[in-house]
C-alpha positions as CSV (number, residue, x, y, z in Angstrom):
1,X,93.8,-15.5,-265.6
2,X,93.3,-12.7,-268.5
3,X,91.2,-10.7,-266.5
4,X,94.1,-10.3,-263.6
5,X,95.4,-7.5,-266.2
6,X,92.9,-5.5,-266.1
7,X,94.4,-4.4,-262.5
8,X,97.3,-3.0,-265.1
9,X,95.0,-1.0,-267.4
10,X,96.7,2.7,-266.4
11,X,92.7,4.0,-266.9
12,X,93.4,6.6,-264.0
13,X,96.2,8.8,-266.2
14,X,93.2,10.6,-268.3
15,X,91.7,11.7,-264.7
16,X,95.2,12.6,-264.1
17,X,95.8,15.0,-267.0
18,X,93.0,16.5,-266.9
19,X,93.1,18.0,-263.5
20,X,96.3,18.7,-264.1
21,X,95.5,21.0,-267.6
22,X,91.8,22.2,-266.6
23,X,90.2,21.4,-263.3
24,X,88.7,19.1,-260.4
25,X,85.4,19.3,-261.6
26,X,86.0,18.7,-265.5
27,X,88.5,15.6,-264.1
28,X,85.3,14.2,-261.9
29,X,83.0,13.9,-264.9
30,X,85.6,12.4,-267.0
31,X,86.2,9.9,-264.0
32,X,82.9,8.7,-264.1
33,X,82.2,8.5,-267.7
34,X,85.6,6.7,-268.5
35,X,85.4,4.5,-265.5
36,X,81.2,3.2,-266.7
37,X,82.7,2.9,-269.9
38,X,85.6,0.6,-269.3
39,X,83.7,-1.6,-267.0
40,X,80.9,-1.6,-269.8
41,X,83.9,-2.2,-272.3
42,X,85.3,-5.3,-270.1
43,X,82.3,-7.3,-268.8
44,X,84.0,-7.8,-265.8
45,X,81.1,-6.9,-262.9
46,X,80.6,-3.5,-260.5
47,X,84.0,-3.9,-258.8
48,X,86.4,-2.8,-261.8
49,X,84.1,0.4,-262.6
50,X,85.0,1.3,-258.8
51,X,88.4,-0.4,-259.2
52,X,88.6,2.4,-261.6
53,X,86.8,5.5,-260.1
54,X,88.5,5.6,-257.1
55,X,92.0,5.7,-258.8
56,X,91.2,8.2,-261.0
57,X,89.5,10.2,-258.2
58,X,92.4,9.7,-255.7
59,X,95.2,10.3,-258.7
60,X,93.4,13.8,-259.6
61,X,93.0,15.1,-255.9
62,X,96.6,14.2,-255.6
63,X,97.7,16.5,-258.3
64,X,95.7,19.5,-257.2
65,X,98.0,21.0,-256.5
66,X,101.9,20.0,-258.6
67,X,104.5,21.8,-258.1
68,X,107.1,20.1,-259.6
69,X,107.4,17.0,-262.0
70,X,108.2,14.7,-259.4
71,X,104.8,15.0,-257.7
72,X,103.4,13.4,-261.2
73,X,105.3,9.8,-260.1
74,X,104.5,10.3,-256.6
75,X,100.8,10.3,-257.7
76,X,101.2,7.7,-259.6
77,X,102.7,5.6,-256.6
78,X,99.7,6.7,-254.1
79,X,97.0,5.7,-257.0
80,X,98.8,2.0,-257.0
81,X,98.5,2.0,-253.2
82,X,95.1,2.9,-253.8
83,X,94.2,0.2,-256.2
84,X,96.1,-2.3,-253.9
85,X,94.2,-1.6,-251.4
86,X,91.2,-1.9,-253.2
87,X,92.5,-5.5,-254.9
88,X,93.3,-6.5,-251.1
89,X,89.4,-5.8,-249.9
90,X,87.8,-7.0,-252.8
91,X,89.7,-10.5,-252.4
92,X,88.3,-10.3,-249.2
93,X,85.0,-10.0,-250.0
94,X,84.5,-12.7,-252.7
95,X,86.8,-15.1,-251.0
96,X,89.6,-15.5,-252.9
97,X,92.2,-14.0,-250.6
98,X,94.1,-17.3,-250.5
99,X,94.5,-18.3,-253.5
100,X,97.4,-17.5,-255.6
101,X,96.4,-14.7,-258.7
102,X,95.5,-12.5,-255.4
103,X,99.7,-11.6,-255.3
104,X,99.4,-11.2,-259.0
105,X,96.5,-9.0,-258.8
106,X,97.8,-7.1,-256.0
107,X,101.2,-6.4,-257.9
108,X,99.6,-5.4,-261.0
109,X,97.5,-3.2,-259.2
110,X,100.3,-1.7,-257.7
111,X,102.2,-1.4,-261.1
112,X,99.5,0.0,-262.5
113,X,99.1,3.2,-260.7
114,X,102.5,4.2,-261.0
115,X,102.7,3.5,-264.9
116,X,99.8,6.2,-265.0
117,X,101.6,8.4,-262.9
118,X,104.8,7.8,-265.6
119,X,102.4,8.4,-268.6
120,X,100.7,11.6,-267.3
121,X,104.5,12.5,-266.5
122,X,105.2,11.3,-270.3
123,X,102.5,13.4,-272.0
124,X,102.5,16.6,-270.6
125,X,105.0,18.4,-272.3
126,X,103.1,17.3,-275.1
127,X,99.8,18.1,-273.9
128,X,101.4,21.9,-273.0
129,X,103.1,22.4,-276.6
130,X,100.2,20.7,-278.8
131,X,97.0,22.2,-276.9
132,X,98.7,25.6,-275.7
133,X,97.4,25.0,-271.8
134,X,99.7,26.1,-268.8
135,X,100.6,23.7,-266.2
136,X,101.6,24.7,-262.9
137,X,105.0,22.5,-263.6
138,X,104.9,25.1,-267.0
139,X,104.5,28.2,-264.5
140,X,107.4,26.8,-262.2
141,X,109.7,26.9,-265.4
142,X,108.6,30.5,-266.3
143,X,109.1,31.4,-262.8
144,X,112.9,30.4,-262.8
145,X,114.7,33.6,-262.5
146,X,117.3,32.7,-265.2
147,X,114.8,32.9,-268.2
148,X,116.6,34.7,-270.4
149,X,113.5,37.5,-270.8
150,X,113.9,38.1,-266.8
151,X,117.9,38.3,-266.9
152,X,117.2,40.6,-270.0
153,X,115.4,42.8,-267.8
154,X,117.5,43.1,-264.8
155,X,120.0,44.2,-267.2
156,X,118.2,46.8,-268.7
157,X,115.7,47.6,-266.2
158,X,116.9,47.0,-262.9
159,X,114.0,48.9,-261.4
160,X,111.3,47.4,-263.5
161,X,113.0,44.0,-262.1
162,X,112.7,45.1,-258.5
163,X,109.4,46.2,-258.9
164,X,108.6,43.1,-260.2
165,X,110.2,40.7,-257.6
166,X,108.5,42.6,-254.7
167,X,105.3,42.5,-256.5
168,X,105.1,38.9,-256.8
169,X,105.6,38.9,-253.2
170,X,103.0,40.0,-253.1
171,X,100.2,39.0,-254.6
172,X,101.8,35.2,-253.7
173,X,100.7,36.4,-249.8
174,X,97.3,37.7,-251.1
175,X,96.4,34.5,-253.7
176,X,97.0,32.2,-250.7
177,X,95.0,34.3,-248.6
178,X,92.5,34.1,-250.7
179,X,92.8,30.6,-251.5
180,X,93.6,31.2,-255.2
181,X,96.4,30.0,-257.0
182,X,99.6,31.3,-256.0
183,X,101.8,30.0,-258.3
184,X,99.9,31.9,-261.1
185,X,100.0,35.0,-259.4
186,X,103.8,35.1,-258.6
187,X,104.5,34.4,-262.2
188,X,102.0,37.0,-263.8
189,X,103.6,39.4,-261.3
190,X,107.1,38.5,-263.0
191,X,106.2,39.3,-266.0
192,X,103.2,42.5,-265.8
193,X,105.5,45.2,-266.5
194,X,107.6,43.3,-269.2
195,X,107.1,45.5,-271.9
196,X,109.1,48.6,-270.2
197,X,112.2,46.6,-271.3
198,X,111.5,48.5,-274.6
199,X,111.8,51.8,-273.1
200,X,113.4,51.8,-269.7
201,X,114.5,55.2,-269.2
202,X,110.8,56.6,-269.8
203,X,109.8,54.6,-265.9
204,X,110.1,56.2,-263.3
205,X,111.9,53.5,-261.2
206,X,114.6,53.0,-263.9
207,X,115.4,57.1,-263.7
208,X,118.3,58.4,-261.5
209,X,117.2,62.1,-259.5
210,X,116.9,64.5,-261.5
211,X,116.8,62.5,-265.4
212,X,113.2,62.7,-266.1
213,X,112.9,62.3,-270.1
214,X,109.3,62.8,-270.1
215,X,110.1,66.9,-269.1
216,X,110.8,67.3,-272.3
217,X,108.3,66.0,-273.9
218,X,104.5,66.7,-274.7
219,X,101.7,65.0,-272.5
220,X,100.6,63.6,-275.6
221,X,104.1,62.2,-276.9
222,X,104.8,60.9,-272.9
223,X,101.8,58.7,-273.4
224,X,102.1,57.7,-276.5
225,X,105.4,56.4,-275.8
């Protein structure tokens, strides 16, 4: 039957995406909201609203923290367990365990958490470039030392650099102490003192004994500079 399909519908991407670009508690109220609406939209009982609402809750607690792009599918995979599962008791429950659209069910259920894992996957970059947000899979790329900004400054800064690397050390230690995100801090770390590349000579960790520009120089025209 028609309505087997709507096991497919890949409703729990948004949930997805938005936990992924803002936050668990923006990604809840959109679970519920989207989730009424669709069964509202689909006539189809109380089951497919919680069909629904328990992907979208399982595929946005599963990305709360993504490291890398490949988490995205494996999200995806657990949200189809998820609805299989839920397919599997719900056949139970009514009866129809036995008969034959049950497999069909149970596959597209299955398919259809890992096509919303692909589409969150699919949409991100765009997502990132059109709306300007920063994904942690965004951070990991700006956190790969062969950015040409963070080459630049080991080149020309080799202090600043060092500084830099031990720094995000750091505050990595201190953000998971805290229970903060670390990823975030690392990065910002990378990247606090990038201006210096300007002026390199002028920092004190870039100066070899003895080669202090600033001593002669005015306060006011160290400062400024």
């Amino acid at each position: 039957p028609s309505t087997s399909y709507y096991y497919f519908f890949p409703i729990a991407a948004g949930a997805m995406m938005v936990r992924l670009v803002l936050n668990s508690e923006v990604a809840l109220i959109y679970a519920i909201f989207s989730s009424l609406l669709s069964g509202v939209l689909l006539k189809e009982g109380i089951f497919l609203p919680v069909y629904y609402f328990v992907g979208s809750i399982v595929g946005a607690h599963t990305l709360a923290w993504c490291n890398q792009r490949s988490t995205l599918l494996k999200a995806g995979f657990i949200v189809g367990l998820t609805n299989l599962l839920l397919v599997l008791f719900n056949g139970l429950i009514v009866g129809s365990f036995f008969e034959m659209r049950i497999f069909l069910e149970l596959l597209l259920g299955l398919a259809g958490g890992v096509t919303a894992g692909m589409v969150v996957l699919g949409l991100t970059p765009v997502v990132e470039s059109v709306f300007g947000y920063t994904t942690d899979i965004k951070l990991l790329e700006l956190a790969n030392l062969d950015q040409p900004i963070l080459k630049d400054m080991l080149m020309r800064a080799p202090g600043t650099y060092h500084h830099s690397m031990v720094v995000g050390n750091l505050v990595e230690t201190a953000a998971k102490a805290i229970n903060v995100n670390p990823l975030l801090a690392r990065v910002i770390a990378y990247y606090h003192d990038i201006g210096k590349i300007k002026k390199p000579q002028y920092f004190v960790e870039n100066q070899r004994a003895g080669d202090n520009r600033h001593d002669k120089l005015a306060p006011s025209m160290s400062s400024l500079i």
